[in-house]
C-alpha positions in Angstrom: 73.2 -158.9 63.8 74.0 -158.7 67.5 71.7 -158.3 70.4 71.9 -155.1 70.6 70.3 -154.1 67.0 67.9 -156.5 67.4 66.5 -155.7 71.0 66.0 -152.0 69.6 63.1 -153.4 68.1 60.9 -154.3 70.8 62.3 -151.1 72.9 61.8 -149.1 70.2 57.9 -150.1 70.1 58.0 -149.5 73.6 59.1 -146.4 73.4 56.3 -145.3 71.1 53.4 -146.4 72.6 54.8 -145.4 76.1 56.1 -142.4 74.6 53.0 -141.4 72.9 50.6 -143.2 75.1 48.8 -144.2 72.3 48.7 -148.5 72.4 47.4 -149.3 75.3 47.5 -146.8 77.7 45.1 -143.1 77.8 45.5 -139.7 78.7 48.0 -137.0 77.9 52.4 -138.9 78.3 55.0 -137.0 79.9 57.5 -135.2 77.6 59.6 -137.7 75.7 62.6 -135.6 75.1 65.4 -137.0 76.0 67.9 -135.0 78.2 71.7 -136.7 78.6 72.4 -138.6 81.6 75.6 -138.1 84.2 77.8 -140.6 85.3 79.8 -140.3 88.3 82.7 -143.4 89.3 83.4 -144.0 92.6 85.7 -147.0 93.9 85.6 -148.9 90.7 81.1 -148.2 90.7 79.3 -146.2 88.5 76.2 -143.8 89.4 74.0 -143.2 86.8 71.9 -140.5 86.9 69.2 -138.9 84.5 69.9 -135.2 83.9 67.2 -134.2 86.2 68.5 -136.0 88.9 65.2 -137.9 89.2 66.1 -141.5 89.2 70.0 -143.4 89.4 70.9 -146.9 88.8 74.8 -148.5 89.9 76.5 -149.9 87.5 79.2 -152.2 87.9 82.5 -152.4 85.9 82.3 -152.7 82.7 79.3 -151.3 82.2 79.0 -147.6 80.4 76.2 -145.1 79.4 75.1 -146.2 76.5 74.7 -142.8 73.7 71.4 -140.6 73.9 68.8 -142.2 71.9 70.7 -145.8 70.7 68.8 -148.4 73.0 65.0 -146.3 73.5 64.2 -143.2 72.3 62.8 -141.2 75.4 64.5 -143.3 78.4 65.4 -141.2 81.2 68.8 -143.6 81.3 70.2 -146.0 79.2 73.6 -148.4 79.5 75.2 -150.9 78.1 78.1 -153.7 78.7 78.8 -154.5 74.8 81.6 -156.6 74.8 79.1 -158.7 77.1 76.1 -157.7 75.3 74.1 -156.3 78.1 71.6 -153.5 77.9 69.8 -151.9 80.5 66.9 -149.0 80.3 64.8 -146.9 82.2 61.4 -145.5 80.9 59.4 -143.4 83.5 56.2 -142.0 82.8 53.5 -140.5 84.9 50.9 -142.5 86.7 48.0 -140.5 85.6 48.9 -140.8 82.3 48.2 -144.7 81.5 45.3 -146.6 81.9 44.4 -147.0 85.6 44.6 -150.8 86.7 46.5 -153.1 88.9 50.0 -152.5 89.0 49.6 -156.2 88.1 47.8 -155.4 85.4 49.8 -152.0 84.6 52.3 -154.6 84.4 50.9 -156.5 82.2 50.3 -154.0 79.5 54.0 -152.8 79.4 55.3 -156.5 78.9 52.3 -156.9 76.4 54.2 -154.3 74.2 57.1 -156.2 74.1 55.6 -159.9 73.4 53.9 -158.1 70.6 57.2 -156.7 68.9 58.5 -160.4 69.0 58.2 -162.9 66.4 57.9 -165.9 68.9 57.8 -166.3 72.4 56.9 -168.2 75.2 55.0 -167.2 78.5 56.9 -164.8 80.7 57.6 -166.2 83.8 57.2 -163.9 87.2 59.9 -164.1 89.4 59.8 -163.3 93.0 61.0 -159.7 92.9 58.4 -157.9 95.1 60.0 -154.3 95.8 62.9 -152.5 94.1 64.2 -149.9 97.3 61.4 -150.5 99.2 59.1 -149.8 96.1 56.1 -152.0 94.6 57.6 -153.9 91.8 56.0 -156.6 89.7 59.0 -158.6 87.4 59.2 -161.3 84.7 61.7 -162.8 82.4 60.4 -162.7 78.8 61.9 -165.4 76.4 61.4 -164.8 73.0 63.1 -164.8 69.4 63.5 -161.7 66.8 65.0 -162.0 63.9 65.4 -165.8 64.7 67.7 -164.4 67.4 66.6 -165.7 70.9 66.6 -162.8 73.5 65.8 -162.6 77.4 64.4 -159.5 78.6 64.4 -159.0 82.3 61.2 -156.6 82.4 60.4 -154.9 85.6 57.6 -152.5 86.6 58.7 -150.5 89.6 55.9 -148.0 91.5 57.0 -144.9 92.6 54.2 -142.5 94.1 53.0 -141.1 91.3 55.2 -142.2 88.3 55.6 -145.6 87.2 59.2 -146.9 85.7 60.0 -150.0 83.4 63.9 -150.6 84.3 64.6 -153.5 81.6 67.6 -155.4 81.1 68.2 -157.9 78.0 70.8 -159.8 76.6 71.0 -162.9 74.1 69.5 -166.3 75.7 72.8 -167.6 75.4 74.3 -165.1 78.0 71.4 -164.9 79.9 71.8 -167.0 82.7 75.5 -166.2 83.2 74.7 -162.7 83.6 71.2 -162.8 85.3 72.5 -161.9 88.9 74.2 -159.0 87.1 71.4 -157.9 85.3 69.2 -158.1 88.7 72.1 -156.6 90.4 71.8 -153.6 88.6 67.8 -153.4 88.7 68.0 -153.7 92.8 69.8 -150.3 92.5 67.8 -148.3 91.0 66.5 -145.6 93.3 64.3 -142.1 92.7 66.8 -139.6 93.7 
């Protein structure tokens, strides 16, 4: 089973209890329909954008869109490098509709999700990513195993006035510290359009 299948598992539960704001977080979640992405190349770099034109990420070569609904159910965008295999979503959902807190502690609850999907794992460690385009951002790496497959997660929380993003990048432990400037590379760039 490659990283990929296995992943889905903790993004999957992610997607539900962001999706239906019904874990951890109160109040009424922002429509989870999923509407496709574009992609535009431009010297050899990749835009992606969701279909509302509300957020974008650059992707470099190699990487694609990933199809509608294969890494998260309700992401407003979603790639992937498979032949690598790196993965990349974006989940936004309104401020006002999770628990108020922190955005430590907003943090926290999002990563919580994850560590509980996992079958073992050890603490995430913060690393010292402190704005994404000029944005609050808290970020942690989140070691674990899942299906007795190790997996690196590279989870970050990114404030945007009044909507709140999780842009999370995973690939196997193996690969992860090859591609970890790659994977942060990509989460630099992301940007509300």
């Amino acid at each position: 089973m490659g990283v990929y299948q296995f992943a889905l598992t903790g993004l999957t539960l992610l997607g539900i209890c962001l999706g239906t704001a019904s874990c951890l977080f109160a109040g009424d979640s922002q429509d989870t329909d999923i509407s496709p992405q574009t992609i535009e190349t431009i010297d050899n770099t990749s835009q992606l954008r969701d279909a509302e034109d509300r957020v974008r990420v650059v992707l470099p070569p190699g990487w694609q869109e990933a199809p509608e609904k294969t890494l998260h159910d309700s992401a407003d965008l979603y790639a992937k490098h498979e032949d690598q295999e790196l993965y990349l979503v974006v989940v936004g959902e309104s401020r006002s509709a999770i628990q108020a807190g922190s955005e430590e502690l907003i943090a926290y609850r999002y990563r919580q999700i994850i560590l509980d999907a996992l079958d073992d794992y050890r603490e995430p460690t913060a690393t010292q990513a402190d704005a994404v385009g000029g944005y609050p951002t808290v970020q942690y790496e989140i070691r674990g195993t899942l299906d007795s497959n190790d997996i690196v997660y590279l989870h970050t929380t990114v404030f945007v006035d009044d909507q709140v993003y999780q842009v999370v990048g995973w690939t196997t432990a193996a690969k992860y510290e090859r591609h970890r400037d790659e994977l942060q590379e990509i989460i630099s760039s992301f940007r509300p359009v």
